[in-house]
C-alpha positions, 0 to 999 in steps of 0.5 A: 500500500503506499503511504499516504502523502497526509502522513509522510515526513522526512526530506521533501519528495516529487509529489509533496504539497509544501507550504512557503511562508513568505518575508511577510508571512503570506502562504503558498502551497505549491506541489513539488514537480521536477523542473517547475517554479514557483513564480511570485512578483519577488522572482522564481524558486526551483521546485528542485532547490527543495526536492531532497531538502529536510522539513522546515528548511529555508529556502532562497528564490532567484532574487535572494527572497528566502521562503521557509518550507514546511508540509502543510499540517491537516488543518493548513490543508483543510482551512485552504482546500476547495469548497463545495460546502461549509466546513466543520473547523478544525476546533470542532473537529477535535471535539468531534473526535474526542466526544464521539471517542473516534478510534483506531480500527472503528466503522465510522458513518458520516452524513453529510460529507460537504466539502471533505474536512471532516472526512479528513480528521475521521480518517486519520483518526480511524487509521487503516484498520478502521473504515468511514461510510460517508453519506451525501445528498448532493453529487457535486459536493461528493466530488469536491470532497472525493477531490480534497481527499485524494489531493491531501493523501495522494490517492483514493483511500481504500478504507472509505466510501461515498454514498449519494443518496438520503441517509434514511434510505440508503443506510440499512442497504449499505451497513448491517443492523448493529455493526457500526461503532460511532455515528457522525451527523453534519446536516440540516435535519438530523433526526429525521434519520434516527430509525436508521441510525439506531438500527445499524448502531451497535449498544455502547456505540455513540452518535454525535450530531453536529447543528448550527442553531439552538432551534436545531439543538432543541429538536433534536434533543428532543427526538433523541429523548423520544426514540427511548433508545439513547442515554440522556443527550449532552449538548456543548459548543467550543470557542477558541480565543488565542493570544499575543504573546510578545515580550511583556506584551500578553493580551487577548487578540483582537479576533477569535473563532467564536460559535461555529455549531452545537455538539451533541452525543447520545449512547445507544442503549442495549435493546429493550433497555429502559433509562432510569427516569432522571429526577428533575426540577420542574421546566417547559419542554412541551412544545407547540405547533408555532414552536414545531413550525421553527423547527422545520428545514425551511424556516432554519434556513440553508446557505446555498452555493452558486452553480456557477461558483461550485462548478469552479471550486469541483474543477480546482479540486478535480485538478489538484487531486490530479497533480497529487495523484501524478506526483505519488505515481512519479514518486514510485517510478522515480523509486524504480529508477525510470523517468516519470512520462507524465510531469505536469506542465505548472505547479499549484500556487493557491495562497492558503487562507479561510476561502475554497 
């Protein structure tokens, strides 16, 4: 099996992605071909100055401009990678990882895959041993994150799967009742596939949804509570807050992630298993049908990309899992001592930043 370009280290190949940080600290990713440059309004740097170089090495371009290079870490890559959907952050995918207790070896469901990020920290998370059933509605979101997958590790990873189609109905064609370890749910309406998900969940496993709103946190307590079938639910958000940290200059930065998405677990129960009723204080959790009605999709509201726009963002992502998958076929025939026939005419010189 060839190692997974998300995971190699060691002195720079044909076919790595290098993140060049810039006199001013600006970014550029580019993938390593032989005889390519990397242009800049400061001049050109050979991609062959880095092949063979150590990680973290600094580097000078034609014009004297020095670039420090490094491999992109998995959150450089999925906060510049394209983007068909919004994606789940990286502070939300580490609680992600660590409430839904993600392990080596585990059968993982996701729904929806969006743009790939979430799909990215899963599989590394369930390393080769594990397999992610990733589920989605929309065709061209599918591709994009196909894409982003594949451009991050270099080829297609054998231990996942996309699926297009509704959770609800293509789950039991696709899984066993009871033999999926943890369950993943980044959509708009979770609990309209609880039946599905409690069948293929197995007793202990955990299921975790990932919502944007209170009114979606509120509903889906609820119908976790209604199936009778889940420990109580635990709900959280995380925000993350850096900090200036120069000399006796301490301080808060200006900016911060702040609410990005609820999290909320439940344990699945061992069949015909009854909760101990909790004993509470009294507090409103009826609800009316003005408040059933501000649950509903239509009225939580969905943020839609233009065709136009997400037809663009599937080529870009389209072609840098060409180059990546070039790059990784010409790394093993360089290996072999033969000339790689199919070297890319330009590298890739996207700016890292918060945009697809």
């Amino acid at each position: 099996m060839i190692e997974s370009r998300g995971e190699q280290s060691g002195p720079f190949r044909v076919g790595d992605r290098v993140q060049l940080t810039g006199p001013k600290g600006r970014l550029h990713t580019i993938t390593l071909q032989p005889g390519q440059h990397f242009h800049s309004h400061k001049g050109l740097l050979a991609h062959d100055d880095l092949i063979g170089r150590p990680d973290g090495s600094v580097v000078a371009n034609q014009a004297g401009v020095e670039y420090l290079a490094l491999r992109p870490l998995l959150t450089d890559f999925v906060m510049s990678m394209p983007r068909g959907a919004a994606i789940v952050y990286p502070k939300d995918a580490a609680q992600i990882l660590a409430q839904a207790d993600i392990f080596p070896g585990a059968r993982v469901v996701e729904a929806g895959v969006g743009s790939g990020a979430l799909s990215l920290w899963l599989l590394r998370a369930i390393g080769p041993a594990g397999h992610l059933y990733s589920f989605e509605r929309r065709d061209d979101f599918a591709s994009v994150a196909r894409a982003n997958v594949a451009t991050f590790h270099g080829a297609d990873p054998e231990n996942w799967s996309i699926t297009l189609g509704d959770l609800a109905e293509m789950l039991p064609e696709t899984v066993d009742e009871a033999s999926v370890d943890r369950v993943v749910l980044d959509m708009l309406a979770p609990w309209e596939c609880l039946p599905s998900v409690s069948a293929a969940l197995k007793p202990g496993g955990v299921l975790l949804c990932y919502i944007a709103t209170a009114t979606q946190l509120s509903r889906v307590a609820e119908a976790i509570r209604a199936t009778g079938e889940y420990t109580e639910p635990q709900s959280s958000e995380t925000m993350v807050r850096g900090w200036h940290v120069q000399g006796l200059a301490v301080r808060p930065d200006h900016r911060m992630i702040a609410h990005t998405g609820f999290l909320i677990t439940a344990r699945r129960l061992a069949p015909d298993t009854i909760l101990p009723e909790l004993k509470r204080r009294p507090s409103k959790t009826e609800f009316s049908d003005e408040d059933f009605e501000a649950w509903t999709p239509g009225a939580l509201g969905e943020r839609n990309v233009s065709d136009k726009s997400l037809r663009k963002r599937v080529r870009q992502a389209d072609a840098a899992a060409t180059r990546s998958r070039a790059g990784d076929e010409s790394a093993v025939t360089e290996a072999n001592g033969v000339a790689d026939p199919s070297d890319p005419e330009s590298p890739e010189t996207n700016p890292a930043g918060l945009g697809g």
